[in-house]
N, C-alpha and C positions, 0 to 999 in steps of 0.2 A: 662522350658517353651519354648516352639519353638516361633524361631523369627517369626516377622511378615513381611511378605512379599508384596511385593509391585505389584498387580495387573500389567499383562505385555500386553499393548496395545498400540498404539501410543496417544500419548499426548505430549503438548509442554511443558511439565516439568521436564526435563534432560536437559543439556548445549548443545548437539547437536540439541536436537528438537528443543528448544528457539534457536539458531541461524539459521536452518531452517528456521521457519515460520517468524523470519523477515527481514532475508534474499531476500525469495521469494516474501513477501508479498511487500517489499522495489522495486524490480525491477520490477514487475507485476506495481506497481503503476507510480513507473516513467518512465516508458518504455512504456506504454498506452496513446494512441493519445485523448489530453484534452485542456484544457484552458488554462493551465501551458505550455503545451510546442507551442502552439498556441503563446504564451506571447514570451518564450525565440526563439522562431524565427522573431516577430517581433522586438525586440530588438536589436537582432543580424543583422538586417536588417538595423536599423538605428544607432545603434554604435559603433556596431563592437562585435566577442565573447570577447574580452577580458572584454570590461566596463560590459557584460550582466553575467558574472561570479559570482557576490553576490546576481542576483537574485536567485540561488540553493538551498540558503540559505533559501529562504520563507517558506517553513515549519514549520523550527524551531520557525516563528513567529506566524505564522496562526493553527498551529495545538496544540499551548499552552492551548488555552479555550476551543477549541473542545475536545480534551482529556481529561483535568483535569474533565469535566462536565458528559461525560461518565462515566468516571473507578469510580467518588462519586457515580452518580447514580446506576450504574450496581453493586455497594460495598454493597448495601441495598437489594438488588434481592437475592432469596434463591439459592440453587448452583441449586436445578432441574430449577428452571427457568432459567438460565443460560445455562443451556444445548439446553434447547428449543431455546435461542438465538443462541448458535452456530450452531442449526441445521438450523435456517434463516440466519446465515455470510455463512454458505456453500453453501446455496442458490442463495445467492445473489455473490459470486464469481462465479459460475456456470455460470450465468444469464451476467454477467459481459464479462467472457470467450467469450462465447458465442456471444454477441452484438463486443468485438473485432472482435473476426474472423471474424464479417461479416464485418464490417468495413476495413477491411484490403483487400477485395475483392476492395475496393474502394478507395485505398490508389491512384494508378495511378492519381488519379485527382490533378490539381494542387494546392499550397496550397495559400489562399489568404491573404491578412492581409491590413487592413485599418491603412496606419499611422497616420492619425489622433487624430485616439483614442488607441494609444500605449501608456501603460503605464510607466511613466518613472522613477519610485524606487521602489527598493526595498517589499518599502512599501506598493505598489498598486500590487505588484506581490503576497501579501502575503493577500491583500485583494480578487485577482480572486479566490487564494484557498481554503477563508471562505467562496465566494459566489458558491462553488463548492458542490454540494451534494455529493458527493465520499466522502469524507473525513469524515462526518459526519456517513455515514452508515457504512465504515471503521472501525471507532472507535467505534460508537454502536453493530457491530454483527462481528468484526475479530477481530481486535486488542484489543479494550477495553476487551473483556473476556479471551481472552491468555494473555495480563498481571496481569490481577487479577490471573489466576488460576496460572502464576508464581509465583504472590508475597506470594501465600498462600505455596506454596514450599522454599521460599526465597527469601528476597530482593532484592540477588545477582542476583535471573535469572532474576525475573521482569528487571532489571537494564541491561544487556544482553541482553533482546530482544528487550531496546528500543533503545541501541545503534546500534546495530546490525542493525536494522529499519534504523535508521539514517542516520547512516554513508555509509550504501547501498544505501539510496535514493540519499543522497547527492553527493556522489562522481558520484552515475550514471549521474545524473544531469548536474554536471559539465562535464561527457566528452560528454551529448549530446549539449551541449553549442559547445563544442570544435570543435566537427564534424558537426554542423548546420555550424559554422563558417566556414568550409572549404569545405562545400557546399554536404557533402558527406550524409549528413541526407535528402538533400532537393529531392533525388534522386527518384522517385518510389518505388524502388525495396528492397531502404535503409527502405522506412517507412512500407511498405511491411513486410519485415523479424522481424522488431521489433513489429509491430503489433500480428504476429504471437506466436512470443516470447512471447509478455504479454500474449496471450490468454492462451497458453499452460502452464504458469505457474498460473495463476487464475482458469483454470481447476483444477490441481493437487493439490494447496490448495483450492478449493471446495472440490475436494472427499475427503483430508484429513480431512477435519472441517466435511464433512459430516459423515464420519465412528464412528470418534471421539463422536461426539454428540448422534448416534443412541447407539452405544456402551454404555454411562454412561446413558441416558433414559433407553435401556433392563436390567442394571446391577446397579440398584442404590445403593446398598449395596455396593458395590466396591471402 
């Protein structure tokens, strides 16, 4: 009997492609000018980076129910419709891409921040990023369908791309804390390059999730 052989395309179901895609996906997101790093500049502004350091952490708070409610829902969706989702996550990073770059055109402005209404824990850092719609489209059309289509290859990668994810977003996190603190982020040119950054990595996993999704829609036997 010839072995069965494993269709050869890209897909984030190998251990290099799962640490790829949440890799990328990890620094594309916290490297993108938003409400989170809006927060960890205001903070840094009123108590220094070192106290504003757990807020990095908010994530791992706010992104518990968005997740878990995704990857149940999208668990009951048939795999082609699933596919049709990745081919709207690739969209929607494109679309993402996209609205950086342009924004990065407008990074030179300066940035403002009302202390009044800075938030002061943790807590409320991890409340702006449930009141954040990124995260939600995040996990309904990129993330939530690359860990399902890991966990159907193995637990172990599922479990890999979501530390992988993490521990990228998180430590990036923390060193733009670091560098807000010592004013190096607050620069033009600094928010500039990282805007840049995100876009060109939101691009690259768009075509990726794009090829990806047309590929198993023309090949569904596969």
């Amino acid at each position: 009997m010839d072995p069965v052989t494993t269709p050869n395309y890209p897909t984030p179901t190998s251990l290099l492609g799962i640490l790829l895609v949440g890799v990328s996906y990890a620094l594309s997101a916290a490297l993108q000018p938003g409400p989170l790093q809006a927060f960890f500049i205001a903070k840094v502004a009123e108590r220094g980076w070192q106290r504003t350091l757990p807020a990095a952490f908010a994530p791992l708070i706010s992104d518990g129910p968005i997740a878990l409610i995704s990857i149940l829902l999208l668990s009951t969706l048939p795999t082609s419709f699933r596919s049709w989702l990745g081919l709207a996550g690739g969209l929607l990073l494109l679309y993402f891409g996209w609205a950086t770059f342009r924004k990065s055109k407008r990074a030179h402005q300066p940035t403002t921040v009302d202390s009044g209404t800075t938030p002061q824990t943790i807590g409320q850092a991890a409340l702006i990023n449930l009141l954040n719609p990124n995260p939600y489209l995040g996990w309904s059309l990129v993330m939530g369908p690359a860990v399902i289509a890991a966990w159907e290859k193995g637990p172990g990668l599922a479990l890999a791309l979501l530390l992988s994810f993490y521990f990228t977003m998180i430590s990036t996190s923390l060193l733009l804390i670091y560098l807000i603190g010592q004013a190096i982020l607050l620069k033009p040119n600094a928010r500039q390059s990282l805007s840049l950054i995100s876009g060109g990595l939101l691009v690259g996993l768009g075509f990726y999730f794009l090829f990806e999704a047309v590929f198993r829609l023309l090949s569904p036997g596969l």
